[in-house]
C-alpha positions as CSV (number, residue, x, y, z in Angstrom):
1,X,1.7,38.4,217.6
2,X,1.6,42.2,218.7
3,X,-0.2,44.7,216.9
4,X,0.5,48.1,215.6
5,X,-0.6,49.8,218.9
6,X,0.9,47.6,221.1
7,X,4.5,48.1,219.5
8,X,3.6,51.9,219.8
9,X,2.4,51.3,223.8
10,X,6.1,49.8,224.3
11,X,8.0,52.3,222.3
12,X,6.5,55.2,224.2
13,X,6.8,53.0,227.8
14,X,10.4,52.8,226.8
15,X,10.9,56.5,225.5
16,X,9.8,57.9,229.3
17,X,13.0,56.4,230.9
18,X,15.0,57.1,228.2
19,X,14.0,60.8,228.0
20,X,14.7,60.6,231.9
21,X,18.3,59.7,231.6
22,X,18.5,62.8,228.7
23,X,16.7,65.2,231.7
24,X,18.9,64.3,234.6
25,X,22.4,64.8,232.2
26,X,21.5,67.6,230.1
27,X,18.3,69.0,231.3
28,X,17.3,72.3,233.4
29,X,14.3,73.4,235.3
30,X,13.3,77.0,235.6
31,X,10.7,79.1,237.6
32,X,11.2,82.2,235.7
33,X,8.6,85.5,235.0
34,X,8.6,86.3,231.3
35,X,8.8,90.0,230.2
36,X,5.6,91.7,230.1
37,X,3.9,88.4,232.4
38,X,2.4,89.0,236.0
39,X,3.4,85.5,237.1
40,X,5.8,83.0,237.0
41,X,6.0,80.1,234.6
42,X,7.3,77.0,234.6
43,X,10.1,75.8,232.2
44,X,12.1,72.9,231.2
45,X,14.5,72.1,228.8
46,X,16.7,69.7,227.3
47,X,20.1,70.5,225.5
48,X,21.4,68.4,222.8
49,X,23.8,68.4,219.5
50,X,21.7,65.8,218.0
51,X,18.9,66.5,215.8
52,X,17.4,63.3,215.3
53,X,17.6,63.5,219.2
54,X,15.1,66.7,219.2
55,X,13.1,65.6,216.5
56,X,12.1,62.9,218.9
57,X,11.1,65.4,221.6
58,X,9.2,67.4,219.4
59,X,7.1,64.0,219.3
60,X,6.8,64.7,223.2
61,X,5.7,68.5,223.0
62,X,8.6,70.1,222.8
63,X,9.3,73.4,220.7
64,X,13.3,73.1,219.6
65,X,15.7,75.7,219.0
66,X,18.9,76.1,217.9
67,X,21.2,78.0,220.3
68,X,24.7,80.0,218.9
69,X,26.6,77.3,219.9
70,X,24.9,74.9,217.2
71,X,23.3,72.6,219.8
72,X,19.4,72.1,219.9
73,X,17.1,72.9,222.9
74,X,14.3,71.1,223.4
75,X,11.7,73.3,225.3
76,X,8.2,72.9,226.9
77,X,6.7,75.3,229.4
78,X,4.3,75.6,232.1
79,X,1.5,72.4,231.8
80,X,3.4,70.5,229.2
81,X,6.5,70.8,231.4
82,X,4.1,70.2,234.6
83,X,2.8,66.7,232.8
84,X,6.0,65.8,231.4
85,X,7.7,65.8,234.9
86,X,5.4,63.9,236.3
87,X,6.5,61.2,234.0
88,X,9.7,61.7,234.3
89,X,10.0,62.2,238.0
90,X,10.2,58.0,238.5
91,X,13.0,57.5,237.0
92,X,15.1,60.8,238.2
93,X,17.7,60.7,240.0
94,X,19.9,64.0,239.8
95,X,17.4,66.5,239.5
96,X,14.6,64.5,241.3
97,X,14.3,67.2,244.3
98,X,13.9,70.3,241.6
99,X,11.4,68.4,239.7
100,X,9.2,67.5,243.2
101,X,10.1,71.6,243.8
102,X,8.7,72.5,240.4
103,X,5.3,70.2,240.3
104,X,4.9,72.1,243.7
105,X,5.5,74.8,241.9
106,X,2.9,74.8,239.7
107,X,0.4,73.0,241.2
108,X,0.1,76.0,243.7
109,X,-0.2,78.1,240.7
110,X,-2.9,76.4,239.5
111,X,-4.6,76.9,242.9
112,X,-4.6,80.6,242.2
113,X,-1.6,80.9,244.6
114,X,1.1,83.1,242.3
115,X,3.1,86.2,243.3
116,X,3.4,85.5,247.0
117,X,5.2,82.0,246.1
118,X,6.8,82.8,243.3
119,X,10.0,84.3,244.8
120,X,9.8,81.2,248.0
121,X,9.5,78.7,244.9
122,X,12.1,80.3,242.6
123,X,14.6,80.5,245.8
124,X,13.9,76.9,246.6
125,X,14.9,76.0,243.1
126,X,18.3,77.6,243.3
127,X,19.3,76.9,246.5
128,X,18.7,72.7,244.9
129,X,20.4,73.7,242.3
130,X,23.3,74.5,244.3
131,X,23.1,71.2,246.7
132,X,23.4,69.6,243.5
133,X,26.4,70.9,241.8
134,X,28.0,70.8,244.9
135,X,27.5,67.5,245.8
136,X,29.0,66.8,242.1
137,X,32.5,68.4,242.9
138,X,35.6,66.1,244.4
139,X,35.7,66.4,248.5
140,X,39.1,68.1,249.3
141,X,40.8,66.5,252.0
């Protein structure tokens, strides 16, 4: 027979892989300087139309918004993003390379390394970004 913290030790094992699937389809990573910041920070997200979806993530550290559009974002920034990719990263598979690119990211922060990699980081990022979505789109032949 389990007990109560084992059933909550399985639920949160299972919610890692789950949120992972959410990340890769709907999710977006940014290395981004807020106004009136010296250095960059570290963001993710995850955009959804369900609310029992987000209040889940809240669960995980997320702050949620609503955007115009009526869908929810679910937002964490800078070490709660750090952490929570480093959960995640296992079981990525589309935006496994920007996650590896934003741990990188901000583990060199951490080091005290900021506005000189910054810009490399932030360039890195897009130019993933772009592999990405055009890997995505049908070969012409």
């Amino acid at each position: 027979m389990m007990n109560k913290e084992t059933i909550k030790q399985r639920e949160t094992d299972l919610l890692i892989p789950y949120i992972s699937g959410l990340f890769d389809i709907g999710g977006c990573i940014k290395i981004e300087t807020p106004k009136k910041a010296t250095e960059a920070s570290l963001f993710i997200w995850i955009t959804y139309k369900a609310f029992g979806l987000m209040e889940l993530l809240q669960k995980k550290g997320a702050h949620i918004g609503q955007k115009s559009d009526g869908a929810y974002r679910a937002k964490w920034r800078d070490r709660q993003a750090y952490f929570l990719l480093r959960k995640l990263i296992p079981f990525l598979i589309i935006r496994k390379e920007q996650a590896r690119i934003a741990l990188e990211f901000f583990e060199e922060r951490e080091k005290g390394k900021t506005a000189s990699t910054d810009s490399i980081f932030k360039l890195r990022l897009r130019l993933c970004k772009r592999k990405d979505n055009d890997e995505d789109k049908p070969k012409r032949t």
